[in-house]
N, CA, C and O atoms as CSV, one atom per row, in Angstrom:
chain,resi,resn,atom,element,x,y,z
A,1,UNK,N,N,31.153,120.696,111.108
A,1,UNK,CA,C,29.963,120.030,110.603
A,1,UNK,C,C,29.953,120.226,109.098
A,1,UNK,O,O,30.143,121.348,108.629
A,2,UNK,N,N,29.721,119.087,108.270
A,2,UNK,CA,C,29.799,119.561,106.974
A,2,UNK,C,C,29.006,117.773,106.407
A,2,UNK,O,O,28.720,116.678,106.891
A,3,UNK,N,N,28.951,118.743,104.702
A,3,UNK,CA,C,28.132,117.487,103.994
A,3,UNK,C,C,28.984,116.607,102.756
A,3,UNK,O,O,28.577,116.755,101.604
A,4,UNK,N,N,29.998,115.823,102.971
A,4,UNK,CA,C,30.685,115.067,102.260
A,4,UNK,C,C,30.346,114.893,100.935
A,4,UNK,O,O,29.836,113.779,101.056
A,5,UNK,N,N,30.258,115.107,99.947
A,5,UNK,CA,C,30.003,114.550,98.887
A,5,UNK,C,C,30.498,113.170,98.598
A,5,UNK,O,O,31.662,112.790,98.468
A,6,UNK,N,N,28.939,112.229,98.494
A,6,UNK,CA,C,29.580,110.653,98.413
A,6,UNK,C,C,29.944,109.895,97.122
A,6,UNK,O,O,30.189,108.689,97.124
A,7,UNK,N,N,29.964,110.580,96.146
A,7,UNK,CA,C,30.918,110.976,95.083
A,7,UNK,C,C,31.952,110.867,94.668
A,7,UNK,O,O,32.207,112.069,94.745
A,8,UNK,N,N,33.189,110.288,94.107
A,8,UNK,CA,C,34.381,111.012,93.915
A,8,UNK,C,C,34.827,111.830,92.627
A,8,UNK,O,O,35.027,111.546,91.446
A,9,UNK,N,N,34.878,112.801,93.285
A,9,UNK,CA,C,34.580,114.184,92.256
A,9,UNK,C,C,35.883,114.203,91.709
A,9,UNK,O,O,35.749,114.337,90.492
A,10,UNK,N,N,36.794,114.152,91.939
A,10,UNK,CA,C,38.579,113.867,91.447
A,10,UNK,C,C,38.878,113.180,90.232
A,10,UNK,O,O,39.863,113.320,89.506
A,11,UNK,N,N,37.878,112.405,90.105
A,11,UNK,CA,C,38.350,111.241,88.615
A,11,UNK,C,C,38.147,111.546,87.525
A,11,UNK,O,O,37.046,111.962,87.164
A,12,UNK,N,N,39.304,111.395,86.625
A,12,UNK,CA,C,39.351,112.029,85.758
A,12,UNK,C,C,38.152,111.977,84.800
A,12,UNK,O,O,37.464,110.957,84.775
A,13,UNK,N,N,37.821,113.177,83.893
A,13,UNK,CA,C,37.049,113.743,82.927
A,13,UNK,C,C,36.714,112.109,82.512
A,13,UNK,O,O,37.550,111.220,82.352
A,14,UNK,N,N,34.971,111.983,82.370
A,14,UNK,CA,C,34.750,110.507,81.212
A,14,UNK,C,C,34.613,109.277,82.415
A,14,UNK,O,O,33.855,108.309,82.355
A,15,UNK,N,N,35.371,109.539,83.290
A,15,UNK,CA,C,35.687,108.438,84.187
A,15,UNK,C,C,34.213,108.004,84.816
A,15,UNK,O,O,33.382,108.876,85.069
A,16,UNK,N,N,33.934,106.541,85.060
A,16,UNK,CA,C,32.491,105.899,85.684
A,16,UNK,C,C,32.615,106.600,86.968
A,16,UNK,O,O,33.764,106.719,87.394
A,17,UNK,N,N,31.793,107.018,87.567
A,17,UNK,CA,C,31.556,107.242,88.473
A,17,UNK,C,C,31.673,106.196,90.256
A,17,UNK,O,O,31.184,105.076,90.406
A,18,UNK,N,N,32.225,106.765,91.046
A,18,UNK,CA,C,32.444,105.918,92.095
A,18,UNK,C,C,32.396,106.561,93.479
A,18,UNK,O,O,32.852,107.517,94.105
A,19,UNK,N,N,31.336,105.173,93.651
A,19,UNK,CA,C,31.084,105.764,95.384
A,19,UNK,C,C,32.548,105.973,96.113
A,19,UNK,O,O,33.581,105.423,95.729
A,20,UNK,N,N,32.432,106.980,97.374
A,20,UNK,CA,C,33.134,107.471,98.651
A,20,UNK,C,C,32.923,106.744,99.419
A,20,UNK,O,O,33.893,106.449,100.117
A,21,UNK,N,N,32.002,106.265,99.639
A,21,UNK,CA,C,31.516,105.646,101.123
A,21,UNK,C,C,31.184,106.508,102.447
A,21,UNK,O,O,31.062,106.124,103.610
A,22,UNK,N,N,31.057,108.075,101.769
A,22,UNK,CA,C,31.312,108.425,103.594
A,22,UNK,C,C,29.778,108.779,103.676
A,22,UNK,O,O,28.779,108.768,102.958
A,23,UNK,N,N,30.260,109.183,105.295
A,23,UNK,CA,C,28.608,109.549,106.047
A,23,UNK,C,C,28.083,110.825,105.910
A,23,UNK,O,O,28.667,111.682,106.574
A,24,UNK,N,N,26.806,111.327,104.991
A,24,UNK,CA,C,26.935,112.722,104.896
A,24,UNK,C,C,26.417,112.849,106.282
A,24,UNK,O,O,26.320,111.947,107.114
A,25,UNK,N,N,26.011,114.445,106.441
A,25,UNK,CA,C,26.715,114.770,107.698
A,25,UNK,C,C,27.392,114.602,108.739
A,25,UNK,O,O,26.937,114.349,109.854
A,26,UNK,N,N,29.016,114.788,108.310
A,26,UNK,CA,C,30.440,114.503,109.271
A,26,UNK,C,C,30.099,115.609,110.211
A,26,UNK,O,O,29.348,116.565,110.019
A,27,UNK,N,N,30.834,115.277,111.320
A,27,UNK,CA,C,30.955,116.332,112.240
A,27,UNK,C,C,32.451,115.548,112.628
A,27,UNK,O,O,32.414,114.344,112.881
A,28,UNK,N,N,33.847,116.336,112.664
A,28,UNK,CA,C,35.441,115.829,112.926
A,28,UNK,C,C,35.608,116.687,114.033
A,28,UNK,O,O,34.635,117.270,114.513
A,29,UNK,N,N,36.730,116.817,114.478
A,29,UNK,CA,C,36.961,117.411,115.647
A,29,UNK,C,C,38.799,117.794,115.049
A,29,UNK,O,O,39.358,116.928,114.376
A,30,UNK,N,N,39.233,118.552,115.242
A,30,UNK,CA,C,40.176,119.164,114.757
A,30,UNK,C,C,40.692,120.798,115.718
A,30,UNK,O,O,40.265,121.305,116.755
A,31,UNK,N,N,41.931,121.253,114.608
A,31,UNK,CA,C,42.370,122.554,115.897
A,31,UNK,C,C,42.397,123.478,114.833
A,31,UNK,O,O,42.427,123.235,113.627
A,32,UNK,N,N,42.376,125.092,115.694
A,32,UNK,CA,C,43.077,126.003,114.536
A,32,UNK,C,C,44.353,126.255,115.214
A,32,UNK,O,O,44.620,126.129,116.409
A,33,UNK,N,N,45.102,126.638,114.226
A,33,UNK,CA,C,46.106,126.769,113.765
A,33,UNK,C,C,47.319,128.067,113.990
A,33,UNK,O,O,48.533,128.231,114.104
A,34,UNK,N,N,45.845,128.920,113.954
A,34,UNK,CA,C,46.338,130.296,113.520
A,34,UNK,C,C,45.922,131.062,112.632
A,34,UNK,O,O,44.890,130.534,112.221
A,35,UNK,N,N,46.130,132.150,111.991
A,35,UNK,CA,C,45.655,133.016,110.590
A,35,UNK,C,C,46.786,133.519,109.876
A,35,UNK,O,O,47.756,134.064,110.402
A,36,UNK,N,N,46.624,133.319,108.689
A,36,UNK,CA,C,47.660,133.789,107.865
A,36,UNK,C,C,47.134,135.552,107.665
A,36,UNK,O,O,46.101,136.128,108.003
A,37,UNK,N,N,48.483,136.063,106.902
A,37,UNK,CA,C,48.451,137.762,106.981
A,37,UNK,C,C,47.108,137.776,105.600
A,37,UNK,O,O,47.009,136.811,104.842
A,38,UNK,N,N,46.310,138.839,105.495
A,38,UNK,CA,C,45.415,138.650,104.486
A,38,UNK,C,C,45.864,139.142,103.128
A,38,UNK,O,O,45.057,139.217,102.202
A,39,UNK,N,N,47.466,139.566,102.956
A,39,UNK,CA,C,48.353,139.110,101.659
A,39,UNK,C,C,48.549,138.081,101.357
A,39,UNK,O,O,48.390,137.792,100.171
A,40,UNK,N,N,49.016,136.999,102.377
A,40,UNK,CA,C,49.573,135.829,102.179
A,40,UNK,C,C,47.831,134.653,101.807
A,40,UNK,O,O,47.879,133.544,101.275
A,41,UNK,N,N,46.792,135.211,102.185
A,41,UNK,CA,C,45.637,134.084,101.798
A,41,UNK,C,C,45.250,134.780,100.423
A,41,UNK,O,O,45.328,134.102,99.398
A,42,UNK,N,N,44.886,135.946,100.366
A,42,UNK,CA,C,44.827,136.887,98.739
A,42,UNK,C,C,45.979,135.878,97.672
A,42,UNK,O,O,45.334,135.202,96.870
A,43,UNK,N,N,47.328,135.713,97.569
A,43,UNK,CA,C,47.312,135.301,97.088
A,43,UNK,C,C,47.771,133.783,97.003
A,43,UNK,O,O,48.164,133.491,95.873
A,44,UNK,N,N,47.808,132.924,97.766
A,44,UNK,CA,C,47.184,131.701,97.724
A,44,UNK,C,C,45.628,131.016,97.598
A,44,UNK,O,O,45.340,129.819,97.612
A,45,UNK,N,N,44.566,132.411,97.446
A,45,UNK,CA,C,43.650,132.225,97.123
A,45,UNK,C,C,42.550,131.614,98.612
A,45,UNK,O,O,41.374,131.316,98.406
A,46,UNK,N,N,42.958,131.550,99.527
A,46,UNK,CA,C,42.464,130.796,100.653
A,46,UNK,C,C,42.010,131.744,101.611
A,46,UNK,O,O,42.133,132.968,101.547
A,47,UNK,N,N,41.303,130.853,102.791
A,47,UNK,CA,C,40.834,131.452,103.893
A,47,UNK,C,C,41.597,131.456,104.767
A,47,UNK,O,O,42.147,130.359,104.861
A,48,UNK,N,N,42.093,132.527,105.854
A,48,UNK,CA,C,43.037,132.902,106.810
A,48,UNK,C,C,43.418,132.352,107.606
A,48,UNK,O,O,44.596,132.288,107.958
A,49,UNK,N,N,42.231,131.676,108.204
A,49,UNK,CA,C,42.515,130.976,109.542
A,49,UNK,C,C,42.731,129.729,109.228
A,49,UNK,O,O,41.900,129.144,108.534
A,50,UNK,N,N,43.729,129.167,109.617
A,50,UNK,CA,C,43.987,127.775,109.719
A,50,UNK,C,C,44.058,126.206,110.427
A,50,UNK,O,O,44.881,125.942,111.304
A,51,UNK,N,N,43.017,125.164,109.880
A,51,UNK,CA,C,42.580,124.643,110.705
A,51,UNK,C,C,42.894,122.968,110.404
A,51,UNK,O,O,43.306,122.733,109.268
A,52,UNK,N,N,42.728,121.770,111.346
A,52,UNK,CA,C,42.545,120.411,110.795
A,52,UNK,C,C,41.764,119.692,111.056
A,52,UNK,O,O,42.026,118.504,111.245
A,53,UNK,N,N,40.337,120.280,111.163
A,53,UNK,CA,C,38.952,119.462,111.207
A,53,UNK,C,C,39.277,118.926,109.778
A,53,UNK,O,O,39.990,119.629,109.063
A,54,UNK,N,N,38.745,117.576,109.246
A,54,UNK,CA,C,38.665,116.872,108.363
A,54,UNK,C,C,38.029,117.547,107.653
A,54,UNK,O,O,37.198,118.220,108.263
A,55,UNK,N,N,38.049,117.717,106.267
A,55,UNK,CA,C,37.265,118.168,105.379
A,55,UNK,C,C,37.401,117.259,103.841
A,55,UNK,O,O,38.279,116.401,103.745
A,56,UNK,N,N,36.320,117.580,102.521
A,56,UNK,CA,C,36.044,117.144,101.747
A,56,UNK,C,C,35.221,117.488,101.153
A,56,UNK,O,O,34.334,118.082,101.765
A,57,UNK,N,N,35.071,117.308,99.681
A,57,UNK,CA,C,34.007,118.042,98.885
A,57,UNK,C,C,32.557,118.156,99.580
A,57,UNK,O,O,32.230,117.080,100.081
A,58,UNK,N,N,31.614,119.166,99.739
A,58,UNK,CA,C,30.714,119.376,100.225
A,58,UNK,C,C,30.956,120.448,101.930
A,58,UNK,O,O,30.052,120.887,102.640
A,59,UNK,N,N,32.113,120.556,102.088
A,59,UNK,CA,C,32.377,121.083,103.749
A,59,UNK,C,C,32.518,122.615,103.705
A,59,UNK,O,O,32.547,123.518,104.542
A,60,UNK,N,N,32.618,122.482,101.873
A,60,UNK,CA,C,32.618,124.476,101.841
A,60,UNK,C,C,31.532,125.208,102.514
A,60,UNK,O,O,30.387,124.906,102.180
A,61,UNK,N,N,31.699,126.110,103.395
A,61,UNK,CA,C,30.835,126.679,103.983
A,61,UNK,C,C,30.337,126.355,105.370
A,61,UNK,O,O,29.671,127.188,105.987
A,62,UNK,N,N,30.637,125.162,105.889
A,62,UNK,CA,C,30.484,124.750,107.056
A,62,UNK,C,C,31.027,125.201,108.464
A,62,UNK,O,O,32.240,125.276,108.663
A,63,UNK,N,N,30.460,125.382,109.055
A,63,UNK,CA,C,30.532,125.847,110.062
A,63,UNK,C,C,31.445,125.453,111.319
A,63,UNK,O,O,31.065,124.752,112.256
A,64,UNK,N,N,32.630,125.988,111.185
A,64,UNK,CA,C,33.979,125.480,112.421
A,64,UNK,C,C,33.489,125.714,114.316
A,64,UNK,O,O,34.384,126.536,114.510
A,65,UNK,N,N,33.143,125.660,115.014
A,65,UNK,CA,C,32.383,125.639,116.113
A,65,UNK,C,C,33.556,124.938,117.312
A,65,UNK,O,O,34.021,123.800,117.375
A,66,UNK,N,N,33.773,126.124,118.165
A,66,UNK,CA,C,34.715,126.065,119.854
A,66,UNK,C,C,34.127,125.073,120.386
A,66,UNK,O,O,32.901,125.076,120.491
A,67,UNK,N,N,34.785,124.175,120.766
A,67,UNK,CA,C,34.219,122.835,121.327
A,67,UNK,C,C,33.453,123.367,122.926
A,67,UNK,O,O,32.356,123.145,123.438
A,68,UNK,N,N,34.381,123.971,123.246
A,68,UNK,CA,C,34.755,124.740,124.640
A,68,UNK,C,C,32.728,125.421,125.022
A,68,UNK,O,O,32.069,125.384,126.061
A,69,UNK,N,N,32.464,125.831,123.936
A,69,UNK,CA,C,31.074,126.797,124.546
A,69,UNK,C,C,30.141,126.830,123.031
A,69,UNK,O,O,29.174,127.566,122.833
A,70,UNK,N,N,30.613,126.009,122.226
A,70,UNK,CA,C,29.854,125.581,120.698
A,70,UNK,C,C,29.810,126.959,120.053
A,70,UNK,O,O,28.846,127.231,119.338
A,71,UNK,N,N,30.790,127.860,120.252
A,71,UNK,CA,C,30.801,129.158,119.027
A,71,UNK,C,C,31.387,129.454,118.270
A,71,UNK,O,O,32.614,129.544,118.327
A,72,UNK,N,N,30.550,129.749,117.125
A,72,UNK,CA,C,31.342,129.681,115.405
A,72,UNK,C,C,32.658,130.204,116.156
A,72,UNK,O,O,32.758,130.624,117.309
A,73,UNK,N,N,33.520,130.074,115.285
A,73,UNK,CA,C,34.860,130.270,115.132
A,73,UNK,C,C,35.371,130.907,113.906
A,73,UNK,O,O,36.159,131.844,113.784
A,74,UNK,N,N,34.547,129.957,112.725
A,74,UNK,CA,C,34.786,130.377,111.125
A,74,UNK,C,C,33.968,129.544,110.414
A,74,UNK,O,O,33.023,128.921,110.898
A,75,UNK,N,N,34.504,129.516,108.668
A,75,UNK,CA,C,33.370,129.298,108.223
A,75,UNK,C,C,35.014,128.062,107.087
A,75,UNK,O,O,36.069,128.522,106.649
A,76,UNK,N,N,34.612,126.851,107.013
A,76,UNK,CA,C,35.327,126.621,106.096
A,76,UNK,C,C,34.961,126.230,104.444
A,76,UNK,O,O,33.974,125.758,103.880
A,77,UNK,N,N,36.521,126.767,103.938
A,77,UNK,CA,C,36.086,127.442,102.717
A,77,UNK,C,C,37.501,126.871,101.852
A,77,UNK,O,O,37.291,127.004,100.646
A,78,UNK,N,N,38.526,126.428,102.061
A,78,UNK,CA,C,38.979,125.176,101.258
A,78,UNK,C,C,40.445,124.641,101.496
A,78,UNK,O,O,40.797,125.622,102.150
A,79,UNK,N,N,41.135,124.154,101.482
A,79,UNK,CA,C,42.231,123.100,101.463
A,79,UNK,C,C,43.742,123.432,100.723
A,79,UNK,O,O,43.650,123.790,99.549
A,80,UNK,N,N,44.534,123.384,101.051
A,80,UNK,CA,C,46.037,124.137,100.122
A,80,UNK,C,C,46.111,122.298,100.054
A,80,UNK,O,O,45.620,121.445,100.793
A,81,UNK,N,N,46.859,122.213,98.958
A,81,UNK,CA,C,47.230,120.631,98.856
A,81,UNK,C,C,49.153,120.936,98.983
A,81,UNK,O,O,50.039,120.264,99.509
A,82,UNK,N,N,49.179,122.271,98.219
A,82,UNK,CA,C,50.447,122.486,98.111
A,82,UNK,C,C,51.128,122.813,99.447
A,82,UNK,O,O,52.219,123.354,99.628
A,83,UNK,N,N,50.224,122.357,100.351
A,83,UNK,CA,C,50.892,122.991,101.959
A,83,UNK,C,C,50.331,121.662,103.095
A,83,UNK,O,O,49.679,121.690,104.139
A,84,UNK,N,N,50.965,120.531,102.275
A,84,UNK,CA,C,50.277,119.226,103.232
A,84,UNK,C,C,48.699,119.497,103.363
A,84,UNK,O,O,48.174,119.667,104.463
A,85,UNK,N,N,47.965,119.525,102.122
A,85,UNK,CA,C,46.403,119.475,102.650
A,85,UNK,C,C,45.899,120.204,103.800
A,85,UNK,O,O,44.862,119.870,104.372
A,86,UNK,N,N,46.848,121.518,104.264
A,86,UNK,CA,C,46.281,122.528,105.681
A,86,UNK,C,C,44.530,123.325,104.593
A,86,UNK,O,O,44.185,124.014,103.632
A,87,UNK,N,N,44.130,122.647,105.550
A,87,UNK,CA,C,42.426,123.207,105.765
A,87,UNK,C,C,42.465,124.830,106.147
A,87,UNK,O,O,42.908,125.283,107.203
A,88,UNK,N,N,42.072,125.367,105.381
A,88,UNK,CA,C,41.928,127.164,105.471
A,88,UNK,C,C,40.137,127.299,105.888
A,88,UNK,O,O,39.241,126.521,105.561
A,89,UNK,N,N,40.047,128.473,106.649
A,89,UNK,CA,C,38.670,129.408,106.697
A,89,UNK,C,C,38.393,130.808,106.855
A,89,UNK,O,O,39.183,131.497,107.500
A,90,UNK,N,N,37.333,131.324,106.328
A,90,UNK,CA,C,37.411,132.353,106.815
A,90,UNK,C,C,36.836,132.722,107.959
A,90,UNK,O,O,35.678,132.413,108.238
A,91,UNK,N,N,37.970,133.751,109.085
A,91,UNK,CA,C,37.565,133.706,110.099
A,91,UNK,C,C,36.444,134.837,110.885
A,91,UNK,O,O,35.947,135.865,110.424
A,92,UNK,N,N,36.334,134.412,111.789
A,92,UNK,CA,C,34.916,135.386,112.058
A,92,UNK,C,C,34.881,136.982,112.192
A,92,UNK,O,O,33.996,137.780,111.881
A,93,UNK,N,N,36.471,137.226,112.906
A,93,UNK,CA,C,36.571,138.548,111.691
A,93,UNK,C,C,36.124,139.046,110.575
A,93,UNK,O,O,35.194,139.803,110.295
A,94,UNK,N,N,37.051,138.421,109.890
A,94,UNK,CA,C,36.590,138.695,108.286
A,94,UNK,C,C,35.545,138.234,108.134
A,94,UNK,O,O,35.542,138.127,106.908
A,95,UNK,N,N,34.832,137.950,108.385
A,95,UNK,CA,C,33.661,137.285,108.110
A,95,UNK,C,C,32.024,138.912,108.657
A,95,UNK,O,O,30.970,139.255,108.120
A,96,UNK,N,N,32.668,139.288,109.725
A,96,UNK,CA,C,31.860,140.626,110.159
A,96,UNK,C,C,32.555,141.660,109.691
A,96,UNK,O,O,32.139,142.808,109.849
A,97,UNK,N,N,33.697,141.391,109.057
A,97,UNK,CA,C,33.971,142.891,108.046
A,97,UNK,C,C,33.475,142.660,106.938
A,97,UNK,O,O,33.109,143.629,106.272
A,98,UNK,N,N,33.376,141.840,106.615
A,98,UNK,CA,C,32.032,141.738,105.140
A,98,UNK,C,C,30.836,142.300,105.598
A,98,UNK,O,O,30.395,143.364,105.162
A,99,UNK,N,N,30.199,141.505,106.615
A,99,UNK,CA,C,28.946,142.099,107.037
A,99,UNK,C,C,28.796,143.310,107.316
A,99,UNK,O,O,27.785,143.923,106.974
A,100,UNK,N,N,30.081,144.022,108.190
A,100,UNK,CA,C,29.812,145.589,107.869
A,100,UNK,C,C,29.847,145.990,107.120
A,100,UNK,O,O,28.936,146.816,107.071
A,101,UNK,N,N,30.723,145.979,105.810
A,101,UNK,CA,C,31.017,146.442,104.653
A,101,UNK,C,C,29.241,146.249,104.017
A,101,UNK,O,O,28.668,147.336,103.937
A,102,UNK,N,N,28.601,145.329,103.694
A,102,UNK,CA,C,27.585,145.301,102.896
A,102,UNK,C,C,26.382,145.735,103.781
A,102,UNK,O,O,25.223,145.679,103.371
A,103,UNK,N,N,26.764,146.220,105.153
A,103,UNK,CA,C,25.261,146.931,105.854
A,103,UNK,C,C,24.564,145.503,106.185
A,103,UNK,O,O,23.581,145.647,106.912
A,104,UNK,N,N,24.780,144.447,105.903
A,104,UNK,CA,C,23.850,143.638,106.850
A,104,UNK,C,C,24.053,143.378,108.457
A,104,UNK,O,O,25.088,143.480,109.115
A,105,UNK,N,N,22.892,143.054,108.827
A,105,UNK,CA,C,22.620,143.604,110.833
A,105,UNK,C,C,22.186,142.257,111.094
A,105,UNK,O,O,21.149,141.726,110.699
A,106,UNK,N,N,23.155,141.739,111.847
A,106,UNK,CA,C,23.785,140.119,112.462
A,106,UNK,C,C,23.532,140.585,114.117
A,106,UNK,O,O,23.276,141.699,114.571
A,107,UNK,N,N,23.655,139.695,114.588
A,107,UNK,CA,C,23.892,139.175,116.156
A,107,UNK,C,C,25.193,139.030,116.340
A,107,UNK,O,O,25.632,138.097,115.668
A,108,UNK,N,N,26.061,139.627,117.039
A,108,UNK,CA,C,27.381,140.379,117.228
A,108,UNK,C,C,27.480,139.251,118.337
A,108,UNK,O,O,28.586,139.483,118.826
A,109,UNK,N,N,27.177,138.625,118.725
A,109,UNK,CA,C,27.495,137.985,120.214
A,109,UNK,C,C,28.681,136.916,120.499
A,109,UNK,O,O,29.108,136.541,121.591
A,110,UNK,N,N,29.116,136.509,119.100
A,110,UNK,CA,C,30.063,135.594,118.156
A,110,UNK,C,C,31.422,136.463,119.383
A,110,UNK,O,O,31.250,137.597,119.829
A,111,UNK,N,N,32.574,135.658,119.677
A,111,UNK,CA,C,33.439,135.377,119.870
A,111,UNK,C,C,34.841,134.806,119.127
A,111,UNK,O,O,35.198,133.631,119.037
A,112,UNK,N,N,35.624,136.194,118.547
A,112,UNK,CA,C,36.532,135.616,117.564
A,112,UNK,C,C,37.476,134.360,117.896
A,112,UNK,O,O,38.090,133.638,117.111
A,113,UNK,N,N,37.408,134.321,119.211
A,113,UNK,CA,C,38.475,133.285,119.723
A,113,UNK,C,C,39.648,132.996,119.196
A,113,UNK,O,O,40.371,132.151,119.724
C-alpha cells in the first residue's frame, strides 16, 4: 500500500513540471525475495529484505502486508536501480530490533514470515 507521488520528481533541475498520471493510493501485489546479509544492505545503503511489489516516489514507508493472513511483513524503504530496480525493505526483524533498542512497547503479535 503506498502513496505515488503524481509528480515526476526525476526531471531535471528547472524542468516544467509534469503530471504521472497515477492513482494515489496503489495497493500492487508482488513477492519477497529474500534478505540480504546486513553488511551487504549497510553498504548499498538499502533495506534487507527483498521484494517486487511496485513501488515509486511516495511508497517510502509503506507497509508490505502477507496476502495469506494481511501481516506486515516489512516496511518499504527504497529501490537499487543498479540491481534491475530490486525493491528493498526493512524487515520486521529489524524493524523490532530498533524497537527494542530504543525501549519502545509495540504489539509483538507480527509474524516475521
Amino acid at each position: 500500500v503506498g502513496n505515488p507521488h503524481d509528480w515526476d520528481l526525476e526531471l531535471p533541475s528547472g524542468a516544467a513540471p509534469r503530471k504521472m498520471g497515477y492513482t494515489p493510493f496503489w495497493v500492487s501485489n508482488g513477492h519477497a525475495l529474500g534478505v540480504l546479509s546486513a553488511e551487504a544492505a549497510s553498504e548499498k545503503g538499502v533495506g534487507r529484505q527483498l521484494h517486487t511489489a511496485w513501488t515509486y516516489w511516495g511508497h517510502s514507508g509503506a507497509a508490505l502486508f502477507r496476502a495469506s493472513d494481511a501481516r506486515v511483513v516489512g516496511v518499504h524503504n527504497s529501490w537499487d536501480e543498479g540491481n534491475d530496480a530490486m525493491r528493498h525493505a526493512v524487515c520486521l526483524e529489524d524493524l523490532r530490533a530498533f524497537l527494542d533498542a530504543t525501549g519502545v512497547e509495540y504489539d509483538g503479535r507480527g509474524d516475521d514470515g
